[in-house]
N, C-alpha and C positions, 0 to 999 in steps of 0.2 A: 747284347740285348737287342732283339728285333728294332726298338725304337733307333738305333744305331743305326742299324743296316737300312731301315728309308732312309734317313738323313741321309749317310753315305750315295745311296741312290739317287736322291733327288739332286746331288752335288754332281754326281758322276754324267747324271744323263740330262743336267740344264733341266730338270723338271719344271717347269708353269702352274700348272694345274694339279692338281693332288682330291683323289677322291678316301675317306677314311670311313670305313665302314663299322660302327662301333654296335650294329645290330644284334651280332651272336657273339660277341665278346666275351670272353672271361677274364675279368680282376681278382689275380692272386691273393692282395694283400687289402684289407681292412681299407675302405674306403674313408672311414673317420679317420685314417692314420693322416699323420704328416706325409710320410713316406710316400702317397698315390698322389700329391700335393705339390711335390716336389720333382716325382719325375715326370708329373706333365709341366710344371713350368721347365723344365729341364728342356723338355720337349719343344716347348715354345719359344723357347731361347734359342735353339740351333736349328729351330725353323728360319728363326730371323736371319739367319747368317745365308741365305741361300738365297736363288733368284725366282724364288715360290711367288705367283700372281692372285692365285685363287684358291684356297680350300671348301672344298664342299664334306659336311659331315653325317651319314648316317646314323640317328639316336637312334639307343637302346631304348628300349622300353622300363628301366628301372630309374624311376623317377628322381629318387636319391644320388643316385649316379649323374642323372642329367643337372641336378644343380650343382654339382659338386664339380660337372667340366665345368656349364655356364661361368661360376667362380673364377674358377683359373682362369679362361679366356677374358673374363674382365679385368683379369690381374697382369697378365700378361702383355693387353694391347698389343696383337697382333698389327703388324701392317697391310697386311693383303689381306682381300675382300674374302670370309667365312660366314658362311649360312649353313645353317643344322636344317636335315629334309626328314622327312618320316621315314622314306623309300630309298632305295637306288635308282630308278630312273628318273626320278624329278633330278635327283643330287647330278646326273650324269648329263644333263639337258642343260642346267643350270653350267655346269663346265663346259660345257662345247659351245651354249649362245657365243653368238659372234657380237664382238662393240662394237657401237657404232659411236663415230669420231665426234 
């Protein structure tokens, strides 16, 4: 499963930062299903395991979709800082701002 192959990725290469672009996206399977439910907490679960700082996320524009991540991510309680952008270069801006201590 792709969603695999980041995780492995963000393990392999210390990732921090992660930008997800969910703009042109295509979901297979039935959005009301359990099933798209379950593999984004899946998802959200072995995010947790890694040493991810920040997610920035580009929304799609299918509104039913947007509350239906919203959900998950409130279910999930991510620990690192995620904010959903309209665009890619706010989302890309917002990743590279430097903190300040």
């Amino acid at each position: 499963m792709c969603l695999d192959v980041i995780i492995t990725n963000i393990r392999i290469y210390d990732i921090k930062k992660l930008l997800l672009d969910s703009s042109n996206s295509i979901v297979d399977i039935d959005e009301d299903d359990e099933a798209y439910k379950a593999i984004a907490m899946n998802f959200g679960m072995a995010l947790m395991g890694t040493r991810l700082k920040k997610i920035a996320r580009v929304e799609s524009t299918d509104s039913e979709r947007e509350a239906k991540s919203a959900e998950v991510r409130q279910q999930a309680n991510l620990p690192m800082e995620f904010r959903n952008f309209s665009n890619r270069t706010d989302a890309m801006n917002w990743l590279l701002e430097k903190q300040v201590a």
